[in-house]
VEXDOTOR-912636 format. One line per 10 residues: number of its first residue (from 1); their letters; for each residue x, y, z of N, C-alpha, C, O. Coordinates in steps of 0.02 Angstrom, whole numbers, plus 50000, padded with zeros to 5 digits. Each point is the difference from the previous one (the first is absolute). Example, Ala and Ser with C-alpha at 12.3 -4.5 7.8 and 13.67 -1.06 7.14 Angstrom:
BEGIN
1	AS	50660:49716:50390:49955:50059:50000:50045:50060:50000:50052:49999:50033; 49930:50054:49931:50042:50059:50003:49961:50055:50037:50025:50055:50008 .
//
This chain:
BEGIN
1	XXXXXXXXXX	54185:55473:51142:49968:49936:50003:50028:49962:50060:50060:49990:50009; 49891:49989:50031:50029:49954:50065:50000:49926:49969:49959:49975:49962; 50091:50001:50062:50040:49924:49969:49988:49957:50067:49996:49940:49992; 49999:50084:50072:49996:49968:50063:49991:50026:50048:50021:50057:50005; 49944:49913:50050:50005:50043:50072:49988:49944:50046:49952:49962:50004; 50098:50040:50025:50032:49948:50061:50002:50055:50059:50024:50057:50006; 49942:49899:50030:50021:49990:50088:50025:49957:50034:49982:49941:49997; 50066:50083:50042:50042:49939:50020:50019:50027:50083:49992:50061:50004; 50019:49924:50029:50008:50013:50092:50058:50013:50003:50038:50007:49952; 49975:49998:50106:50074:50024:50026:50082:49926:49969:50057:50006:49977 .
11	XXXXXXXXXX	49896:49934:50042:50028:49952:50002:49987:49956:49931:50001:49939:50000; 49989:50092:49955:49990:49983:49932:49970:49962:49985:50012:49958:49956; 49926:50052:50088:49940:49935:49962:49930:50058:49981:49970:50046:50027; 50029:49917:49912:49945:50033:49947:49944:49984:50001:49977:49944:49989; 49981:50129:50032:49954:49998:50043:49948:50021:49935:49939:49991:50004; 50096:50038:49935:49948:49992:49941:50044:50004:49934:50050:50036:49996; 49927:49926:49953:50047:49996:49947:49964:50027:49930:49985:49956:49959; 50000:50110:50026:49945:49989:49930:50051:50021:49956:50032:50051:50012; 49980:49911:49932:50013:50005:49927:49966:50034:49954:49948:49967:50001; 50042:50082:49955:49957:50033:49951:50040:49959:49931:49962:50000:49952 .
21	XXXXXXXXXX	50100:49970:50036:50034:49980:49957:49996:49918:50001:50004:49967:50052; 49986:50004:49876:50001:49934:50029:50095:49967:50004:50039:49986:49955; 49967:50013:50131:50049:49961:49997:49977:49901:50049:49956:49983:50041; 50096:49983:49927:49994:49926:50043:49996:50013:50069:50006:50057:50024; 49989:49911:49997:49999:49981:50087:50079:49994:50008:50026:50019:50052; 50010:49955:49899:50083:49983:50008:50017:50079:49991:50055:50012:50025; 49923:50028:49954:50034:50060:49966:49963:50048:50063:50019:50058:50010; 49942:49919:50020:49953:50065:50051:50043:49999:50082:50005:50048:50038; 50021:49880:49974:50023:50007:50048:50088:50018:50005:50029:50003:50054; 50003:50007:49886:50061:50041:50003:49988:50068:50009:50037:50031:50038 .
31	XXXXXXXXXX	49913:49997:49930:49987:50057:49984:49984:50032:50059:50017:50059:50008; 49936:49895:50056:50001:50044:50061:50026:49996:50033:49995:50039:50048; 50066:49893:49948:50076:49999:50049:50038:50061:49976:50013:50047:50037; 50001:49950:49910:50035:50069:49977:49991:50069:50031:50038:50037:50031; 49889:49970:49948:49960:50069:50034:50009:49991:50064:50003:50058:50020; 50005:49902:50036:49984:50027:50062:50077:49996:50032:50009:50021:50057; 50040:49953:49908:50088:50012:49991:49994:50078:49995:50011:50036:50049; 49973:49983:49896:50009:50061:49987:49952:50066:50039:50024:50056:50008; 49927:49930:50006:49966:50043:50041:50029:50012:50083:50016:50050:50033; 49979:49864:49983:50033:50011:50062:50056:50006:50019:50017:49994:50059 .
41	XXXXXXXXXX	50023:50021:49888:50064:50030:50058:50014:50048:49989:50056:50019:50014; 49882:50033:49947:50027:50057:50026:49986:50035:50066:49971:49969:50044; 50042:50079:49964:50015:50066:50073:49903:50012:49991:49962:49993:49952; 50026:50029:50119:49924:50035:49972:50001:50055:49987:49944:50022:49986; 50115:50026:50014:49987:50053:49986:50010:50046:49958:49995:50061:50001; 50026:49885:49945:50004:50003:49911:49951:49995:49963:49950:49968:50015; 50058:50068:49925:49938:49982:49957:49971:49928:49975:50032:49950:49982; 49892:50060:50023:49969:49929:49961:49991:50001:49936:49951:49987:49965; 50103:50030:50021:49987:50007:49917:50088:49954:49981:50057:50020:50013; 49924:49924:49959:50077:49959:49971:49994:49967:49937:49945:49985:49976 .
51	XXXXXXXXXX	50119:50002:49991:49979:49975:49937:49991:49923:50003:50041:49967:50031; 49911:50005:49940:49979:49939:50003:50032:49933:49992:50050:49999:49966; 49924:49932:50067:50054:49949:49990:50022:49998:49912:49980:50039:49956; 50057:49913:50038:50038:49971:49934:49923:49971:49969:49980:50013:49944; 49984:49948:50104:49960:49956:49970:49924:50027:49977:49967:49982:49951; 50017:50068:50103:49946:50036:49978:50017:50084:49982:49967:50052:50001; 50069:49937:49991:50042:50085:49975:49957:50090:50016:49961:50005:50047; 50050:50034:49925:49956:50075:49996:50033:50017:50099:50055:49995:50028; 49865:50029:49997:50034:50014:50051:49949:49967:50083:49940:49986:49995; 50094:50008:50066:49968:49995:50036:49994:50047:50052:50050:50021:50028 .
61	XXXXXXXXXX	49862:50007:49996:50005:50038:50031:49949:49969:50063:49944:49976:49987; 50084:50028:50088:49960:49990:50041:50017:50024:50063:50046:50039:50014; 49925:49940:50014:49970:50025:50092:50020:49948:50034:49994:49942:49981; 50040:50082:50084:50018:49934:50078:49935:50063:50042:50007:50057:50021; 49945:49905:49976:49942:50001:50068:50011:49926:50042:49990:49943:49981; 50036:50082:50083:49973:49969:50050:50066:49935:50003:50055:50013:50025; 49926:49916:49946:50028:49941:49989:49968:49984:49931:49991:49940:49990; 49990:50104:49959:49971:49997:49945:50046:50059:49961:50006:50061:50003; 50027:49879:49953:50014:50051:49919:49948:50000:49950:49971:49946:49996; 50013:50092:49970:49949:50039:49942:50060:49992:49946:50043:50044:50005 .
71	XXXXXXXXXX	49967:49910:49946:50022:50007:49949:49961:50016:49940:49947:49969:49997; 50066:50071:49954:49975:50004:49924:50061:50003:49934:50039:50046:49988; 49955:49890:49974:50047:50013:49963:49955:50005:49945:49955:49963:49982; 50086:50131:49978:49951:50019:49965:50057:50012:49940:50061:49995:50008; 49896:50025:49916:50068:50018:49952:49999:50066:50029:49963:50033:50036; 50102:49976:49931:50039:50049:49993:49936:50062:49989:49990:50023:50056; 49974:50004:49904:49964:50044:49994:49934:50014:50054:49962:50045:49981; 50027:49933:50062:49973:49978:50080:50020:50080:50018:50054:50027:49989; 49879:50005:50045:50022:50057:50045:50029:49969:50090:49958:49979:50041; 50120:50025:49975:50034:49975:50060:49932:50048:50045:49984:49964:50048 .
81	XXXXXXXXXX	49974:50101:49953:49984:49993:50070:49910:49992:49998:49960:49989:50046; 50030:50020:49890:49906:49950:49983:50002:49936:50043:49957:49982:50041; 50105:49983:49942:50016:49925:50017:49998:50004:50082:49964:49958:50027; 50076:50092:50019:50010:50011:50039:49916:50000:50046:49983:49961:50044; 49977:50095:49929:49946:50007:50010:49969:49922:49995:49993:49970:50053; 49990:50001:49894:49966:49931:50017:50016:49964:50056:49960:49964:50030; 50094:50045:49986:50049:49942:50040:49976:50047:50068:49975:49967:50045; 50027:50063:49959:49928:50043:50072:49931:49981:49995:49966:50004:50051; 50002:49971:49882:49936:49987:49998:50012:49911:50025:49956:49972:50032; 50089:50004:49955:50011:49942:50046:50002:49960:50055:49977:49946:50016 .
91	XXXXXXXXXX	50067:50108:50015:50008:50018:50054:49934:50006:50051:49986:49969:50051; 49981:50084:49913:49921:50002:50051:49966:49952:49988:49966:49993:50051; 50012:49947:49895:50013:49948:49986:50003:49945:50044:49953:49965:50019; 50138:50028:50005:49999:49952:50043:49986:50007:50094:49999:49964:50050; 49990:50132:49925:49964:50005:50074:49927:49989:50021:49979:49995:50058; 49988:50001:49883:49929:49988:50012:49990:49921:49998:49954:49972:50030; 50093:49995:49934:49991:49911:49981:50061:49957:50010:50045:49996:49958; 49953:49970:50100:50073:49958:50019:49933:49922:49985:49942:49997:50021; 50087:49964:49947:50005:49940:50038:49909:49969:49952:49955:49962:50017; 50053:50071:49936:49926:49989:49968:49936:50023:50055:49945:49973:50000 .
101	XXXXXXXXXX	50071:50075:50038:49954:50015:50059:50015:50078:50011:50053:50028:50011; 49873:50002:49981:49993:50101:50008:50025:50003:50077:49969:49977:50049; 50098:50059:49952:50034:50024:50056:49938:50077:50021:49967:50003:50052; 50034:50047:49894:49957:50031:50043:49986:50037:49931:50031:49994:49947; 49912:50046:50066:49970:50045:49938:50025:50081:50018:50023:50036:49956; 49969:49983:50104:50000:50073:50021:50069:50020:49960:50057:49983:50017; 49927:50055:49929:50036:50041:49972:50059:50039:50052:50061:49992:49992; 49908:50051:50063:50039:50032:50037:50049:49944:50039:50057:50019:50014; 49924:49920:50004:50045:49952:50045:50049:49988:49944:50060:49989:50013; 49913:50014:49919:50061:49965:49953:50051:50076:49988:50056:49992:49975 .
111	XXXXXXXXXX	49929:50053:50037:50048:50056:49955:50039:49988:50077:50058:49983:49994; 49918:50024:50072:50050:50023:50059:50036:49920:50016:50036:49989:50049; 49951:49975:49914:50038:49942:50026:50073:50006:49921:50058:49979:50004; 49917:50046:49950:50055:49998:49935:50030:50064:50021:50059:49988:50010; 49930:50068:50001:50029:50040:50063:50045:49985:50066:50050:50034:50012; 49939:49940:50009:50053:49964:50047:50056:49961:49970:50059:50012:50014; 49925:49947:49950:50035:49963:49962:50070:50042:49956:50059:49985:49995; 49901:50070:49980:50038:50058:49954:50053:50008:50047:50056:49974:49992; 49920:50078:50081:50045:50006:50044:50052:49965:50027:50056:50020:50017; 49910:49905:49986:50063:49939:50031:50053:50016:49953:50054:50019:50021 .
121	XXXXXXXXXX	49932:49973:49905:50042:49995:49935:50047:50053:50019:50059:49986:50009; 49919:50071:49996:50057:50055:50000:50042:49978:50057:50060:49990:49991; 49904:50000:50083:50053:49992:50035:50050:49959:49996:50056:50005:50025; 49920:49951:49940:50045:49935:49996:50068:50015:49934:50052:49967:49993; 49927:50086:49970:50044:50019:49954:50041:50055:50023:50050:50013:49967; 49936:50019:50082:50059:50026:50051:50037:49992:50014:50045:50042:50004; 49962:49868:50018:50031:49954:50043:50032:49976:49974:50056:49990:50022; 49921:49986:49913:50056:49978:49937:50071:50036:49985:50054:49975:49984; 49925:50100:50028:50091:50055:49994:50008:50015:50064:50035:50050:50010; 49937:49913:50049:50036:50027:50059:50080:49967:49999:50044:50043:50002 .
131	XXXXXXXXXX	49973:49900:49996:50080:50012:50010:50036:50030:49941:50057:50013:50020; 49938:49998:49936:50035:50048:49967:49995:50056:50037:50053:50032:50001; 49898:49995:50033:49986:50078:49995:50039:49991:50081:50026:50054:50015; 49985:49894:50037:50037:49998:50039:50061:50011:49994:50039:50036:50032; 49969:49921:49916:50087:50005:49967:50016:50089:49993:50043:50034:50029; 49922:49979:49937:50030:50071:49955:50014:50037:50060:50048:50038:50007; 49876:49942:50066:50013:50086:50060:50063:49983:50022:50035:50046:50021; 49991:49889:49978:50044:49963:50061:50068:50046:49947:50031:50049:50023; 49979:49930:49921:50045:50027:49959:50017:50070:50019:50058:50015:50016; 49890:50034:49982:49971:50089:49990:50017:50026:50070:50014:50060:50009 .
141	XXXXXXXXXX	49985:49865:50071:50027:50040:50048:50067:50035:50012:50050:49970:49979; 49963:50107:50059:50051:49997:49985:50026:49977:50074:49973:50017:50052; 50068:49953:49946:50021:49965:50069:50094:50042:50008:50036:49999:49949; 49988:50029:50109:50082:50000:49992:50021:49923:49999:49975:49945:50015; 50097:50085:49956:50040:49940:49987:50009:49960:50059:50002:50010:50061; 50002:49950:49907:50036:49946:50077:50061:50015:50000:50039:50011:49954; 49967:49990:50109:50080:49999:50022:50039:49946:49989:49978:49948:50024; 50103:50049:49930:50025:49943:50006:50063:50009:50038:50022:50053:50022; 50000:49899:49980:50064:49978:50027:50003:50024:50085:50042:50038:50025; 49925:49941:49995:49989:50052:50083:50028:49950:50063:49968:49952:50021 .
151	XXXXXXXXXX	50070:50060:49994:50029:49969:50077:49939:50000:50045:49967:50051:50006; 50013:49883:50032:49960:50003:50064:50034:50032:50018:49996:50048:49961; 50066:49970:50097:50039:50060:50028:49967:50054:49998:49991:50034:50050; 49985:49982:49885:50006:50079:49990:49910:50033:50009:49977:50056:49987; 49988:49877:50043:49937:50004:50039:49996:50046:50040:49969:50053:50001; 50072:49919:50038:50022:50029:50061:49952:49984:50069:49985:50033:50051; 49999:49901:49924:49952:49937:50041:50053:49968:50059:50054:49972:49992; 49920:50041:50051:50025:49940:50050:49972:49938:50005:49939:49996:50011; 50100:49949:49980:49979:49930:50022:50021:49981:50060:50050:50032:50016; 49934:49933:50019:50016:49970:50053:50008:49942:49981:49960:49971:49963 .
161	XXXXXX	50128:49989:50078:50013:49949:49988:49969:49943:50027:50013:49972:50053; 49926:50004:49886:49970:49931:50026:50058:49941:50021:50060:49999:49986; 49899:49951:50054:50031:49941:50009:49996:49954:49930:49964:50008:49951; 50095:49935:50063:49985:49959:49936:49965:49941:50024:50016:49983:50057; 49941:49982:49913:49936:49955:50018:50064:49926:49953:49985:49986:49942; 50080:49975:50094:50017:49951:49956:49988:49949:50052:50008:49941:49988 .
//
């Protein structure tokens, strides 16, 4: 059973709020400060599947497209990737309709533009473990030791005696 499905932007303004449960207006706007606490800080390259706030409980499962989160907080007995699937029927959704106004109909413009989009996602979830994955090669090189305790002398550099500039 879906209990809610919020959209909310990068910058946490809620771009749609539907309730299937009757809660207050006092009780609806904790509920999607909470959710977008908890959605947004995670990594993108973790699962969308988490257990739900305190206030609307079961579980929340959603999507970061673009500067758009896809939230659904569903109970506990909710299939995590049916849910998944809608939250793609959304998606094509807000590619065909921004702004109360038909962005475009051509089926094929909408799959190669949610296609691109797919692609950005991955790359961008690459980028997310690049300094770890820097860390570990930098660790894995094998480099010789440094030399300690070493006399300039034993260079075996000539300097030439500069002047002093007092």
């Amino acid at each position: 059973m879906i209990k809610a499905i919020l959209i909310f932007n990068n910058h946490g303004k809620p771009r749609l709020s539907k309730f299937y449960q009757p809660y207050s207006v006092d009780t609806q706007q904790p509920i999607i400060r909470e959710t977008l606490h908890l959605v947004s800080k995670r990594y993108e390259n973790v699962c969308n599947f988490l257990e739900g706030s305190l206030l609307i409980g079961n579980k929340l499962i959603y999507r970061h497209y673009a500067s758009l989160y896809f939230v659904f907080c569903v109970h506990s007995s909710e299939s995590e990737l049916g849910i998944l699937e809608l939250i793609q029927i959304h998606n094509i959704l807000a590619e065909m309709v921004m702004d109360r106004m038909v962005l475009e109909t051509n089926m094929n413009e909408i799959v190669s533009h949610i296609d691109a989009q797919n692609k950005l996602e991955k790359s961008e979830a690459g980028l997310v473990g690049a300094p770890a994955r820097a860390v570990s090669a930098i660790k894995n090189i094998n480099l010789p030791e440094i030399p300690r305790n070493n006399n300039i002398d034993d260079i075996g550099i000539k300097v030439p005696n500069l002047p002093s500039f007092r």
